[in-house]
C-alpha positions in Angstrom: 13.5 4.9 -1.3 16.4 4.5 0.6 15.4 5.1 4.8 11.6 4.4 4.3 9.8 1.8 6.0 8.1 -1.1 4.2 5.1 0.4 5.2 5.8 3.6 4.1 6.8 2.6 0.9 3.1 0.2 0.7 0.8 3.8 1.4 3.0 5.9 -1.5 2.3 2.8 -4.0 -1.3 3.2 -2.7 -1.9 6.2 -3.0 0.1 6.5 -6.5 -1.8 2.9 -8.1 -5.0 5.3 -6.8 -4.0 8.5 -9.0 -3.6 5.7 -12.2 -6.9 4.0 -11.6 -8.7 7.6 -11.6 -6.7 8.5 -14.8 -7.2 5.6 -16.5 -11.2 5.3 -15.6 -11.1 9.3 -17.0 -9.9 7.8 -20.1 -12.2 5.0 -20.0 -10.1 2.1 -20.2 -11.9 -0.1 -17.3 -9.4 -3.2 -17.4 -6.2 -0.9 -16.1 -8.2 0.9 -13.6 -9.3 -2.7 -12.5 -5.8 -3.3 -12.6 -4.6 -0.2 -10.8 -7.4 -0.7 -8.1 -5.9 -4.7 -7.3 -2.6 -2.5 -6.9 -4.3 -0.4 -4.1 -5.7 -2.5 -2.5 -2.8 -5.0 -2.2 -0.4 -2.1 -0.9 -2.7 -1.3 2.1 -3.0 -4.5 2.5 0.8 -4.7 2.4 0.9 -1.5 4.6 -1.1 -3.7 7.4 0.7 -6.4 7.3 3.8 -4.4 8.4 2.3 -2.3 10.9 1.3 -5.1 12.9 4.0 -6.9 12.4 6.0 -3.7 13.7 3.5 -3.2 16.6 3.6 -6.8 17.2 7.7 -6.6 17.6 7.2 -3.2 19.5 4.8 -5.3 22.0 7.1 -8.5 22.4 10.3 -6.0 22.8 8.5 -4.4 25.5 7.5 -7.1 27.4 10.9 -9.2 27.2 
């Protein structure tokens, strides 16, 4: 992981905690996918947080 942004690293977690939910509702086991899915959705949320925190440094660094 070595050289990838925080956000970067948020979306793969994302998008990988989405592949588990799907196998794990296949499967029928509703409490992991439950589980998986608060994984997605607290790495995009994750992801956000870091892009605006980047855009917000970008924004400052521009103006100062």
């Amino acid at each position: 992981m070595e050289g990838k942004r925080r956000e970067e690293i948020a979306e793969e977690i994302a998008v990988q905690a989405s592949q588990l939910r799907r196998m794990a509702e296949e499967a029928r086991m509703p409490f992991l996918g439950y589980l998986a899915e608060m994984v997605v959705l607290e790495a995009w949320r994750e992801a956000s947080r870091e892009r605006d925190a980047s855009e917000e440094h970008g924004a400052s660094g521009a103006a100062g």
